[in-house]
Residue frames relative to the residue before (quaternion, step in Angstrom):
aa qw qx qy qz dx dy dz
X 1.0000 0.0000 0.0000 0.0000 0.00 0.00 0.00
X 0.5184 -0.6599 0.5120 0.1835 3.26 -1.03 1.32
X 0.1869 -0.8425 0.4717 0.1809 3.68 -0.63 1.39
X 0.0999 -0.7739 0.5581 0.2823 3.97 -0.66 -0.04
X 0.4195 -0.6541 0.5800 0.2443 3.13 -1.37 0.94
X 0.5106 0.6339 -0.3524 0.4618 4.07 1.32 -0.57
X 0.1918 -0.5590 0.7830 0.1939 3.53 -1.40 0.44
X 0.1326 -0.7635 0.6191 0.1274 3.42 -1.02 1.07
X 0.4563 -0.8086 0.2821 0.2416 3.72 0.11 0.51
X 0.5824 -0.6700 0.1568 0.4328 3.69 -0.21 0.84
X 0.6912 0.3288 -0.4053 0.4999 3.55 -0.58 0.75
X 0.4605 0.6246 -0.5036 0.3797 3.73 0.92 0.01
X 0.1609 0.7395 -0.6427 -0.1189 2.94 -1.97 -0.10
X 0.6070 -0.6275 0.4251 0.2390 3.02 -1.40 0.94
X 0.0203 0.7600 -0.6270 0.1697 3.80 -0.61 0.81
X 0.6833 -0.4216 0.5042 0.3181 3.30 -1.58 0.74
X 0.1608 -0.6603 0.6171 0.3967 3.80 -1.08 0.21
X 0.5589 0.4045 -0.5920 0.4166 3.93 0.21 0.47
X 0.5772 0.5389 -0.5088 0.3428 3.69 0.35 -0.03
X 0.6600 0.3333 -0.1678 0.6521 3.77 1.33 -1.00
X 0.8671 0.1332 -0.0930 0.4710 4.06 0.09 -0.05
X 0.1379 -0.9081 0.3876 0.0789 2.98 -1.16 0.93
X 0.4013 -0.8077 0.3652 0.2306 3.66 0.08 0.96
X 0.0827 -0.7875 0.6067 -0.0703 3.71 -0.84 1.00
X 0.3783 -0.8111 0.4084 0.1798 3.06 -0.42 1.35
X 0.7090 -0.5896 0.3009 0.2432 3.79 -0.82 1.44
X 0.3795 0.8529 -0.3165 0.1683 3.21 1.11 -0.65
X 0.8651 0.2358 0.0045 0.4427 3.17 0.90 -1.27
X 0.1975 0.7679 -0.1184 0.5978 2.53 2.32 0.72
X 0.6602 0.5778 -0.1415 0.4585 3.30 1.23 -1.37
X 0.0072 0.8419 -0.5396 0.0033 3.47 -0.48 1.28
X 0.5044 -0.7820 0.3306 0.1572 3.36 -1.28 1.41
X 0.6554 0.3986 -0.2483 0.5916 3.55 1.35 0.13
X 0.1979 -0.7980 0.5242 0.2220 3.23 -0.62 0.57
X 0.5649 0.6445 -0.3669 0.3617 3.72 1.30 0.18
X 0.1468 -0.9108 0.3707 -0.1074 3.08 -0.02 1.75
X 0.1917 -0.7968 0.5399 0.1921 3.79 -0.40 0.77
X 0.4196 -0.7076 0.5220 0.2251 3.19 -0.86 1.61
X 0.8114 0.3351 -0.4070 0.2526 3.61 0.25 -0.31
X 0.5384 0.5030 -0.6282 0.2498 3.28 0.85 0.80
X 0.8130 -0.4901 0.2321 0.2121 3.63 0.03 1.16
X 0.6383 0.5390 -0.1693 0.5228 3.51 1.96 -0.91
X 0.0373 -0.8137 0.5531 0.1748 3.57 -0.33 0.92
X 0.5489 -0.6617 0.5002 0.1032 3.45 -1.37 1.03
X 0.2366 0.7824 -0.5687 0.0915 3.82 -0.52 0.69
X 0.1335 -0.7101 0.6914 -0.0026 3.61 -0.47 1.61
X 0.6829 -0.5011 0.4673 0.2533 3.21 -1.38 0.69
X 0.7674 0.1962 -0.0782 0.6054 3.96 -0.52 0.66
X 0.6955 0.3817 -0.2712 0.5450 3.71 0.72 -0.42
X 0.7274 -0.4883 0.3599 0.3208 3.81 -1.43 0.70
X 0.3773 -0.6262 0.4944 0.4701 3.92 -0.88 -0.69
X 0.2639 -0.7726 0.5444 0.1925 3.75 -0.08 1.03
């Protein structure tokens, strides 16, 4: 039996996280300029690359 070190509080439950969230691959996400105007309000974060 699988031990937990967590107290999960009463009414909780454990659950897969693909059962509650779904994952979409970045792809189209991918932007082709990296010259970013700060004032439109949207910060940018590419993998390997800073938060612009």
């Amino acid at each position: 039996m699988e031990e937990n070190p967590i107290q999960i509080p009463d009414g909780w439950r454990k659950v897969a996280l693909g059962k509650v969230l779904r994952y979409a691959q970045p792809y189209r996400f991918i932007v082709k300029s990296t010259n970013y105007d700060a004032k439109s309000g949207t910060p940018v974060l590419t993998a390997g690359k800073s938060l612009f």
